[in-house]
C-alpha positions as CSV (number, residue, x, y, z in Angstrom):
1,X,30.4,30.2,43.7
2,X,28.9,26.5,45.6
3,X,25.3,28.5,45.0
4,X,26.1,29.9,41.7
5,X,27.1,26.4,40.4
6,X,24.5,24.3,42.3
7,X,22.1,26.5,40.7
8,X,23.5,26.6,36.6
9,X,23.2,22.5,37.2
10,X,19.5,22.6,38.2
11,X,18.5,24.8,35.6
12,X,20.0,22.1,33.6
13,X,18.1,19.8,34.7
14,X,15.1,21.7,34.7
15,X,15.6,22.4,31.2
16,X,15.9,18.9,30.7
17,X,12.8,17.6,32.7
18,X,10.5,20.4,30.4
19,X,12.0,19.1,27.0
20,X,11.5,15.9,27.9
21,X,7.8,16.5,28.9
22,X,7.3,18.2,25.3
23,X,9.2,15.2,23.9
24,X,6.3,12.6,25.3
25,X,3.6,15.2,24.5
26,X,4.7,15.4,21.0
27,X,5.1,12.0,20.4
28,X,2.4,10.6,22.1
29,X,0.2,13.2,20.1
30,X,1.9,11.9,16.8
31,X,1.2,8.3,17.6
32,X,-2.6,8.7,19.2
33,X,-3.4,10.8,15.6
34,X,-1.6,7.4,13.7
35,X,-3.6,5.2,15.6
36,X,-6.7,7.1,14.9
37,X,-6.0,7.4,10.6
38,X,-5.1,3.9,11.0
39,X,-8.6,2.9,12.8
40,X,-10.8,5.8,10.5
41,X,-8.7,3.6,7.1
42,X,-9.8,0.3,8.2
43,X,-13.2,1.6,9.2
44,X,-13.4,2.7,5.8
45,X,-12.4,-0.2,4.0
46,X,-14.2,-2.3,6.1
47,X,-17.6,-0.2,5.2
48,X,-16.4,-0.3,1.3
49,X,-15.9,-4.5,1.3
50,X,-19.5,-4.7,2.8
51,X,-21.1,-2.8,0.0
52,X,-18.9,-4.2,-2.7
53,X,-19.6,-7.8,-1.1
54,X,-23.7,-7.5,-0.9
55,X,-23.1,-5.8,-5.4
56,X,-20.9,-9.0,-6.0
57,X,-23.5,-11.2,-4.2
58,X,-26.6,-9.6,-5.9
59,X,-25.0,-9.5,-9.5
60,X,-23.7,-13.3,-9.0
61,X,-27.9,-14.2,-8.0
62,X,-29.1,-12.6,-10.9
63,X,-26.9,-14.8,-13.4
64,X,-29.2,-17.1,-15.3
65,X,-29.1,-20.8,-14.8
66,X,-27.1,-22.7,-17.5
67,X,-29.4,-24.6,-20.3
68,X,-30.2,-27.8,-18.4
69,X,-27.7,-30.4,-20.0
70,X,-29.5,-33.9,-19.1
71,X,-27.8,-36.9,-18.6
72,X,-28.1,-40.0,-21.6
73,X,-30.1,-41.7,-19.6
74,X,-33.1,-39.3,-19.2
75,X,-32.5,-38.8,-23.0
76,X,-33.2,-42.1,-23.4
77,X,-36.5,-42.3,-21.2
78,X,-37.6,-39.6,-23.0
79,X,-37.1,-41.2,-26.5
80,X,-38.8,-44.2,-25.2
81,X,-41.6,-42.3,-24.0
82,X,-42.2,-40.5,-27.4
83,X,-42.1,-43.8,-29.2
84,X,-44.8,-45.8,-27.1
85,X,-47.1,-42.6,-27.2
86,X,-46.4,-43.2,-31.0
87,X,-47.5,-46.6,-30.9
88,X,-50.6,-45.8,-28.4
89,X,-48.9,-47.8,-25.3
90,X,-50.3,-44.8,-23.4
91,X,-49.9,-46.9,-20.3
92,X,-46.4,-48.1,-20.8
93,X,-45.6,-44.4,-22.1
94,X,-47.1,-43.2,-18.6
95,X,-45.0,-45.3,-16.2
96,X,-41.7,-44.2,-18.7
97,X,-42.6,-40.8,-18.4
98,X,-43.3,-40.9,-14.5
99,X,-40.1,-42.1,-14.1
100,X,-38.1,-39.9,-16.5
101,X,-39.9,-36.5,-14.8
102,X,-38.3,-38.0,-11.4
103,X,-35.1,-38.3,-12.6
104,X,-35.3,-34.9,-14.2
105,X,-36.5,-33.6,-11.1
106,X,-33.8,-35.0,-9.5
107,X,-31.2,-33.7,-11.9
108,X,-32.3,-30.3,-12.4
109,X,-32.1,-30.2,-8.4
110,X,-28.7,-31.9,-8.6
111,X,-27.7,-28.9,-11.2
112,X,-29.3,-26.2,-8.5
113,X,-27.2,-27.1,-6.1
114,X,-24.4,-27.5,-8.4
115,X,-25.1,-23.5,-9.2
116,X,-25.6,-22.7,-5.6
117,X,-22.1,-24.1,-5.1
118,X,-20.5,-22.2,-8.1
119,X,-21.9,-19.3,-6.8
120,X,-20.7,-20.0,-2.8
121,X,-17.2,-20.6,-4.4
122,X,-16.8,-17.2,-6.5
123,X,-18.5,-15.3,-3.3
124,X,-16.1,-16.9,-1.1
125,X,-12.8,-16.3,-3.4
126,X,-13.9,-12.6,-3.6
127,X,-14.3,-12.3,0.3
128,X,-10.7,-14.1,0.5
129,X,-9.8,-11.2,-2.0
130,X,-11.1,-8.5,0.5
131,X,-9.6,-10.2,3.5
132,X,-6.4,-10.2,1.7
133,X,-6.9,-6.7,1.0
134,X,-7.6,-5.7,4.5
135,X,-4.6,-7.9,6.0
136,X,-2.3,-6.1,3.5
137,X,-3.6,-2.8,5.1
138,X,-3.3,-4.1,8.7
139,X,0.4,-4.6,7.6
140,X,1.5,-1.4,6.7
141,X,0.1,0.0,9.2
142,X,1.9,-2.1,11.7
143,X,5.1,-1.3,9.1
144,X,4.3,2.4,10.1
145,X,3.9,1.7,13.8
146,X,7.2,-0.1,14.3
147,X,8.7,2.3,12.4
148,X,6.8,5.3,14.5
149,X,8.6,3.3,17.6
150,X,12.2,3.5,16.2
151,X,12.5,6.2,15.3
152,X,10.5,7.6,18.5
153,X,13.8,5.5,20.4
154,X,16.4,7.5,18.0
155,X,15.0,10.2,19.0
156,X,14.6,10.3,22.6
157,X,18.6,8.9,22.5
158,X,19.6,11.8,20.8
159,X,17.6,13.9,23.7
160,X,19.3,12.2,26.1
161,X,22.8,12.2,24.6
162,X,22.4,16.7,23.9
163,X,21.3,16.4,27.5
164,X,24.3,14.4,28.4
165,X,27.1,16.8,26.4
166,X,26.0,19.9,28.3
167,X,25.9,18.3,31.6
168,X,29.6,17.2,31.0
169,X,30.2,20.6,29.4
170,X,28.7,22.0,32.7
171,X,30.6,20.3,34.9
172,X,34.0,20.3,32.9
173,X,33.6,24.5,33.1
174,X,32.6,24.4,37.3
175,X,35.6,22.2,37.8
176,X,38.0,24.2,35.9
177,X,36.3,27.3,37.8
178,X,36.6,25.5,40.9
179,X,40.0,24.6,40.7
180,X,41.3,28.3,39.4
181,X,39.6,29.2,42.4
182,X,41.1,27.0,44.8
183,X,44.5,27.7,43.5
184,X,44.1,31.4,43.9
185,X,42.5,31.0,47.9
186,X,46.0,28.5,48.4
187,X,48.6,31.4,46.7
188,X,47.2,34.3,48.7
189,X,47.0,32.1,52.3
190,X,50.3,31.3,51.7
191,X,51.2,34.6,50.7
192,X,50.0,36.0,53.9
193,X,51.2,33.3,55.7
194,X,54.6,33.8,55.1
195,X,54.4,37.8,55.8
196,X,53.3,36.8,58.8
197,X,55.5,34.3,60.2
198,X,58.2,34.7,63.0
199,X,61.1,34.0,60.9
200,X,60.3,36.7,58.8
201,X,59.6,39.1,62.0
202,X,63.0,38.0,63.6
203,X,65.0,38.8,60.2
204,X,63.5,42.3,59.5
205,X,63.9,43.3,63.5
206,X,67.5,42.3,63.3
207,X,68.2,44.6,60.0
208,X,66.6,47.1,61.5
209,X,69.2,47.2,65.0
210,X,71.8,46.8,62.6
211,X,71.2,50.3,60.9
């Protein structure tokens, strides 16, 4: 019965041992497959933001400059200038209009750069957009693995707790079996024992005389 028992709790355990093997395989399959969707998705999106980012940038070039909007001042030169040539002071007229082309040189330079920086800024917002985007993903995707982890822990626990019940249940049946049978050895030695003993020998020699 020592083998018998011995031998039900190893296949137990054995049991135990290959379900929890399939347990990790299975889960660390189901994880490695999340990690790789979650890798192939940001890959993706990655790939998608660089194309949409080079359209945005290409569209935002080919925008037309805004009509130059001089300031008063070059207005002014400019008036001046028309109204010496009017009155033949070509030579005043020439240093008024020397200066007023370097001050619209300087202002339509001044309104590049303004442009440039217009442009920077609304390529810069949409790339924040697209990192946004992309951060979002990473999120839920870390949402997904946490919750890939708990519920990869309630699992395992409830392995662990089925494994758990039948080893108790095991043991509960071998000690009931093992005490039935220790009970039955203990009433049959005594049983013998006591057909056996002198007393007993004495007492059924004497009846027998008596006859």
């Amino acid at each position: 019965m020592r083998s018998r028992q011995i031998a039900e709790r190893l296949g137990v355990e054995e049991a135990h041992m290959l379900e929890f093997q399939q347990f990790n395989a299975l889960w660390d399959k189901r994880m490695a497959e999340f990690e790789q969707k979650s890798a192939d998705l940001e890959e993706a999106m990655k790939e998608r933001h660089g194309t949409e980012l080079m359209e945005y940038i290409r569209n935002a070039q080919s925008e037309p400059l805004r009509k130059p909007k001089f300031s008063k001042e070059l207005l002014n030169l400019r008036r001046i200038q028309q109204t010496l040539a009017k009155q033949k002071e070509y030579a005043e007229a020439h240093k008024i209009k020397l200066k007023a082309d370097n001050l619209e040189a300087f202002e339509l330079e001044k309104m590049r750069n303004q442009h440039q920086m217009r442009l920077s800024n609304v390529v810069e917002k949409f790339k924040a957009k697209q990192t946004s985007e992309l951060q979002a993903l990473r999120k839920r995707v870390q949402t997904g693995r946490e919750e890939q982890k708990k519920q990869r822990q309630l699992d395992l626990e409830r392995l662990l707790q089925r494994y758990q019940n039948v080893k108790s249940e095991l043991e509960s049946q071998q000690n009931i079996e093992r005490i039935r049978a220790e009970k039955f050895m203990s009433y049959h030695l005594n049983s013998k024992t006591t057909s056996l003993s002198p007393t007993a020998n004495r007492q059924n020699s004497s009846g027998s005389i008596g006859r």
